[in-house]
Each structure stands twice: as structure tokens, then as C-alpha cells.
C-alpha positions as CSV (number, residue, x, y, z in Angstrom):
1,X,0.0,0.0,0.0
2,X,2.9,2.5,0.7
3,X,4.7,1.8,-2.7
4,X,1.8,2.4,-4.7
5,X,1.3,5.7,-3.0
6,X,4.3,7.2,-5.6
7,X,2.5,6.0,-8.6
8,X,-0.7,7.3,-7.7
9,X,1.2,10.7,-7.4
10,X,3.2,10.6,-10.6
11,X,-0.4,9.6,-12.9
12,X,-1.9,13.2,-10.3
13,X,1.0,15.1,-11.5
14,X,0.9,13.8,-15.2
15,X,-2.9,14.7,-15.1
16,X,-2.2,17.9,-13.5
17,X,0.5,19.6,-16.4
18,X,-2.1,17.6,-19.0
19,X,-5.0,19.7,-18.0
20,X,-2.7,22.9,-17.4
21,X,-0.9,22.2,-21.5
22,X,-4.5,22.3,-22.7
23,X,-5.9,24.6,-20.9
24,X,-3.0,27.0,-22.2
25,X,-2.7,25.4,-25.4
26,X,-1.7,28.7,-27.9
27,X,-4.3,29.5,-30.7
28,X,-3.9,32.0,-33.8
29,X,-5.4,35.0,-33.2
30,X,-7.8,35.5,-35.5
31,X,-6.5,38.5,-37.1
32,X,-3.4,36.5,-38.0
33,X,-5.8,33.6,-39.6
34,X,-6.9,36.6,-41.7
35,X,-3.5,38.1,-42.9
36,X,-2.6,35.3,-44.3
37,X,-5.2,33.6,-46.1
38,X,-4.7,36.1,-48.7
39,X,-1.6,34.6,-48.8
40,X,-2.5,31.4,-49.5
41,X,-5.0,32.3,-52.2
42,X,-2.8,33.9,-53.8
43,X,-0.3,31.6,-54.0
44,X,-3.0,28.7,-55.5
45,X,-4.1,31.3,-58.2
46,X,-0.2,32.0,-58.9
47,X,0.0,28.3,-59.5
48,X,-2.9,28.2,-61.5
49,X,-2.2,30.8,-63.8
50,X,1.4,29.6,-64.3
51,X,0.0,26.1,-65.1
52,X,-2.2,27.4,-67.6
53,X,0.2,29.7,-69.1
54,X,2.5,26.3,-69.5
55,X,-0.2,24.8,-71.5
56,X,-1.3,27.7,-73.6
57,X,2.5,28.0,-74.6
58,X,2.3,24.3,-75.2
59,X,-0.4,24.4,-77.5
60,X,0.9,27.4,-79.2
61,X,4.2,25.9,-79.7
62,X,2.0,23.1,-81.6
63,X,-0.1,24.8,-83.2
64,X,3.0,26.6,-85.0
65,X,4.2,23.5,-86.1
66,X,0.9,22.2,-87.4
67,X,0.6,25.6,-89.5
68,X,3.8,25.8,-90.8
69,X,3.0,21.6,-92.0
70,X,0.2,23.0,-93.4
71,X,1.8,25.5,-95.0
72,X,4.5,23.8,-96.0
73,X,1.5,21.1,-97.4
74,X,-0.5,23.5,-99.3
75,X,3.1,24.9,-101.6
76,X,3.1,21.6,-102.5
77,X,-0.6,21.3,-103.9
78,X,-0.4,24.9,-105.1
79,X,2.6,24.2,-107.2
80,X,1.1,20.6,-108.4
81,X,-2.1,22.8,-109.6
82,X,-0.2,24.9,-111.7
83,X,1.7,22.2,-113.1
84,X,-1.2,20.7,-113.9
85,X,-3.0,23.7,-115.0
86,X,-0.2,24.4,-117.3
87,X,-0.2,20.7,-119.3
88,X,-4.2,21.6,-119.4
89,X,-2.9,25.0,-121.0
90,X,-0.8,23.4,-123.8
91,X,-2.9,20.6,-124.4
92,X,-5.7,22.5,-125.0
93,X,-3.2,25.1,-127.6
94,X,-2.2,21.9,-128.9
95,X,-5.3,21.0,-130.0
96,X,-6.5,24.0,-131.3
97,X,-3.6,24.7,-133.4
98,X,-4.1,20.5,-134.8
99,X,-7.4,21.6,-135.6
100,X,-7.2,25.3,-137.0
101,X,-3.5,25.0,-139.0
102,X,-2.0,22.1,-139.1
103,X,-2.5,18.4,-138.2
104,X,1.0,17.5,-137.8
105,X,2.4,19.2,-134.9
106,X,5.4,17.5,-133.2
107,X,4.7,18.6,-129.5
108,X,4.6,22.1,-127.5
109,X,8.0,23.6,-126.5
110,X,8.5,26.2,-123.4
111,X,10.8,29.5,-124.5
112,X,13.7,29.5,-122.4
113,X,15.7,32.6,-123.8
114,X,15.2,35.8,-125.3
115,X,17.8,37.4,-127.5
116,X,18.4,40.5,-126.0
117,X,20.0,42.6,-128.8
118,X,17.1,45.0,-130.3
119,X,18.0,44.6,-134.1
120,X,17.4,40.8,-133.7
121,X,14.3,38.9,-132.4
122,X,15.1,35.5,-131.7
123,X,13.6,32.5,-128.8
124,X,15.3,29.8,-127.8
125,X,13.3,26.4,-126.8
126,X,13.4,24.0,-124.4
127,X,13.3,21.1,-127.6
128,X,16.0,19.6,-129.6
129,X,17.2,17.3,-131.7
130,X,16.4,14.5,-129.1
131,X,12.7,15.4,-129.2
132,X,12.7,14.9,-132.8
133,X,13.2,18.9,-133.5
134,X,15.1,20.2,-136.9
135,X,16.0,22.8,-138.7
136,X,13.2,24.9,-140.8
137,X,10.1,23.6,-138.7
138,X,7.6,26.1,-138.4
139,X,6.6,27.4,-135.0
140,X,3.4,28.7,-134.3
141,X,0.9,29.4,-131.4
142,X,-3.2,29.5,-131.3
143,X,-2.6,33.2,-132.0
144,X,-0.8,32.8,-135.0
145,X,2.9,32.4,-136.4
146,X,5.6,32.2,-134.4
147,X,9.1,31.4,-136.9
148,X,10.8,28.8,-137.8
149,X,13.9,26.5,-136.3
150,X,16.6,27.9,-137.6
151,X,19.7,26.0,-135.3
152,X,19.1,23.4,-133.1
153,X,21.3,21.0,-130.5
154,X,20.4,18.1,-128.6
155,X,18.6,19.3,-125.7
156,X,17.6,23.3,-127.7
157,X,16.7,24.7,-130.2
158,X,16.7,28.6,-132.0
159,X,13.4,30.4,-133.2
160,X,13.9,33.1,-135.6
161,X,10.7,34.9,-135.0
162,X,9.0,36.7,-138.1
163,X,10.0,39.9,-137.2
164,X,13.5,39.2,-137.2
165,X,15.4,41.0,-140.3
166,X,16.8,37.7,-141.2
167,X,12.7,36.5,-141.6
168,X,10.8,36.1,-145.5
169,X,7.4,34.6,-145.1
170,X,5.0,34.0,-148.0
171,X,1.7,36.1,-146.7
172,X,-1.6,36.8,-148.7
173,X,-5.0,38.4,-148.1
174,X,-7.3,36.1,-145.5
175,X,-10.6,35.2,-147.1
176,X,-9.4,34.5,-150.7
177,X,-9.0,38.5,-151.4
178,X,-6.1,37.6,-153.9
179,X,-2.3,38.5,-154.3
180,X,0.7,36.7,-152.8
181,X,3.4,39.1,-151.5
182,X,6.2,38.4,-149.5
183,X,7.2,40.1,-145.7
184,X,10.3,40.5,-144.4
185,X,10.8,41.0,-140.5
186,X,11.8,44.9,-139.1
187,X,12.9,45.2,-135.9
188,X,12.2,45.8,-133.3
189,X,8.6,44.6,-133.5
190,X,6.4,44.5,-137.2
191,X,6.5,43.3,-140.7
192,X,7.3,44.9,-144.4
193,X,5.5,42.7,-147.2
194,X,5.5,43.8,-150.4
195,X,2.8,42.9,-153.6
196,X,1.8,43.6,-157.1
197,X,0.4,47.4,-157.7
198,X,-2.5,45.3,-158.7
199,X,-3.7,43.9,-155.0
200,X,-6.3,45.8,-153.3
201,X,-4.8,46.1,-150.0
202,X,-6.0,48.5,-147.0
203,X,-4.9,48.8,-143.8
204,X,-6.9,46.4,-141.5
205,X,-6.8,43.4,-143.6
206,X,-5.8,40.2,-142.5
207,X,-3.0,38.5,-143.7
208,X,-1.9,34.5,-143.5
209,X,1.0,32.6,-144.9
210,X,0.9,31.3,-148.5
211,X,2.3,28.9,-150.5
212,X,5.3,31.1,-151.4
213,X,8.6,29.7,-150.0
214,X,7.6,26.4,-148.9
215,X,8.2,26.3,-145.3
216,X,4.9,27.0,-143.7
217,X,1.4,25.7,-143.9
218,X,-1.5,27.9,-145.3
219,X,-3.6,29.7,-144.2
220,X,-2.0,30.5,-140.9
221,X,-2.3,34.2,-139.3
222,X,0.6,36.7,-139.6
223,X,-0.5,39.5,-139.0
224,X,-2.7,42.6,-140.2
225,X,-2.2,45.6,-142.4
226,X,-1.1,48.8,-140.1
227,X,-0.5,51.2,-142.7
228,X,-0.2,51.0,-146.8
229,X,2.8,53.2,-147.5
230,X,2.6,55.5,-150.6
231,X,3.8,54.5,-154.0
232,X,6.6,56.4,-155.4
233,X,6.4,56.7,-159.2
234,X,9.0,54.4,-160.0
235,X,7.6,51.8,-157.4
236,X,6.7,48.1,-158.8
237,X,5.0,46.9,-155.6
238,X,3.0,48.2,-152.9
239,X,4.4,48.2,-149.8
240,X,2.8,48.1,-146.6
241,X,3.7,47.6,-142.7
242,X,2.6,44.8,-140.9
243,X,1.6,44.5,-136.9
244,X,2.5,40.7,-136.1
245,X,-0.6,38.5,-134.7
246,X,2.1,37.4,-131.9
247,X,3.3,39.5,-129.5
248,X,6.7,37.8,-128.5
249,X,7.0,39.2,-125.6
250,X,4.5,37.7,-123.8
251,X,4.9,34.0,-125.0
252,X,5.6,31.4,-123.2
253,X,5.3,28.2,-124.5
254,X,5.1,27.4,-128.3
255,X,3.9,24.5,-130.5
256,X,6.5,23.1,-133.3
257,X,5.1,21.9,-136.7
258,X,6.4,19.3,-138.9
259,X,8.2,20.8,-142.0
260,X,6.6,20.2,-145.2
């Protein structure tokens, strides 16, 4: 009975500083509980906003890459189109030209070069010898004629155009009118033909190539009749200038006849 008189007193004392710890026990004042929830929500919106503003850069960084592969995608379709559009282009210029001059054309050619000295007037084309190209084969678009091959390589070959001075093409009056003459190119951009006294010719007619020289088919367009220069008493023929059906400088691909 004595020796458990100490325990009873340590479990009084234990009891004792257990009510005394709680009774004490230190609690935020409530002005401190409000100071720093602000704090707090702050620092969870902080969070937030950084997270989203990690994904947004995320998805803009993606959606960069998906543009530019879009981009990048529709070159590619754009530059198929005109490709295609092209081939359309001269299929269609081949056809008409089959049907409206001559049937034997050997195939379209793309002008490469322009000679750039202004007393000649010359193409060169993206056709030779190995495409079954030769010298003296007419060229010619929808529009009208063109020249004719006058050198040629393997992978080339050189248009001189009808306005060249180096150019003579047979030419007579569309629509039967009569009277063959012959035109000669002037630089830098129409025709001289000359005919017979006889042939009544007037500025506006229509002139086509004849049978005079042998080298082109008939009945294709040259040109028509800018002025009818006078006659001079001693003059044999009647001369008369000549604006080209073709304007050179804005062709771009050409079809090339058989020779006859």
C-alpha cells in the first residue's frame, strides 16, 4: 500500500500539467488567420495561372508546327495545280492549233531565252534534236505564227521569230481576197510585205501565210495591215507595214510543226 502511493502521485502530476498544456494550449489569433489567407490564395491562383500559361504555350508551340506543315503542305498542292493547270494549257493550244492550222504538230515547246539585242528577235526552246526537233520547222501558237527552227542541238533549239530581219514569209489576203506578196521582219517589233500594184490592199486586212517559200502551212495568221505606204512613181509593188498576230514578248510556250 505505501509503494503504490508514488505512482498514484506521478499519474496526479501527469494529469495535473495535462489539463494545465491544454488549458494553455496557444491559438492564432484571428486576425493572423486573416493576414494570411490572402496569402495562400494567392499563392493557388499563382499556380494556376502559371500552369495554364504552360499549356497555352504548349499548344501554341504546336499549333506553329501544325501551320507551318500546313503551310509547307499546301506549296506543294499549289505548285502541283499549276503544273497541272499548265499541261491543261498546252494541251488545249495543242489542239486548237491541230485543228485550225495544221495536223502535224510534233509537240509544245517552253521559250527558255530571249535574245536581247534589239535589231534581232530570236527565242530559244526547251526542244531539240532528241525530241525529234530540226532545222526549218515552223513554230506557231493558237494566236498565229511564231518562226521557224533555224539551229538546233540536242537538248535546244533557235526560233527566228517573223519579225527578225533575217525573216521572209510567203503572206496573202485572208478570205481569198487575192495576191501573194512576201514580208520581211523589221525590228524591233512589225512586218514589211510587199505585192503587185494590182492587189487591193488596206490597212486592216488580215494577212496568212501562203504557199510562197515552202516552209509554212497555209492559211495560218501573220499578221494585219497597219498602214499602206505610198507609191513612189518608179515603185513596182506596194508596200505596206505589218503588226505581227504574236506578240513575243508575252509567249511562253510554243507548239512546233512538222516541216513540209
Amino acid at each position: 500500500m505505501t509503494g503504490a502511493r508514488p505512482l498514484w502521485l506521478v499519474f496526479a502530476g501527469l494529469l495535473l500539467l495535462s489539463m494545465v498544456l491544454t488549458r494553455f494550449q496557444v491559438v492564432p489569433p484571428t486576425a493572423l488567420r486573416s493576414f494570411t489567407a490572402p496569402a495562400s490564395q494567392v499563392g493557388i491562383v499563382v499556380a494556376d495561372n502559371l500552369r495554364r500559361a504552360v499549356t497555352t504555350v504548349t499548344q501554341q508551340r504546336d499549333l506553329r508546327a501544325e501551320v507551318t506543315r500546313l503551310q509547307q503542305q499546301n506549296d506543294v498542292l499549289r505548285q502541283r495545280n499549276e503544273l497541272l493547270t499548265r499541261e491543261a494549257s498546252r494541251l488545249k493550244q495543242l489542239d486548237i492549233i491541230t485543228r485550225t492550222q495544221a495536223p502535224n504538230a510534233v509537240g509544245i515547246a517552253q521559250v527558255i531565252a530571249v535574245d536581247p539585242s534589239p535589231l534581232l528577235s530570236r527565242l530559244t526552246l526547251n526542244r531539240g534534236t532528241r525530241d525529234g526537233v530540226r532545222v526549218r520547222m515552223p513554230v506557231t501558237v493558237p494566236g498565229g505564227l511564231v518562226g521557224q527552227i533555224t539551229g538546233v542541238s540536242a537538248r535546244q533549239a533557235t526560233v527566228v521569230s517573223l519579225v527578225d530581219p533575217e525573216s521572209t514569209v510567203g503572206v496573202t489576203l485572208q478570205g481569198g481576197g487575192g495576191g501573194r506578196g512576201l514580208a520581211h521582219g523589221v525590228p524591233p517589233d512589225r512586218l514589211r510585205a510587199e505585192f503587185s500594184r494590182g492587189v487591193p490592199i488596206k490597212a486592216g486586212d488580215v494577212l496568212v501565210t501562203s504557199s510562197l517559200g515552202g516552209v509554212y502551212p497555209v492559211g495560218v495568221r501573220v499578221g494585219k495591215v497597219e498602214k499602206v505606204l505610198p507609191l513612189g512613181p518608179n515603185d513596182v509593188n506596194r508596200s505596206v507595214i505589218v503588226k505581227p498576230a504574236v506578240d513575243l514578248g508575252v509567249v511562253e510556250d510554243v507548239t512546233i510543226l512538222e516541216g513540209l
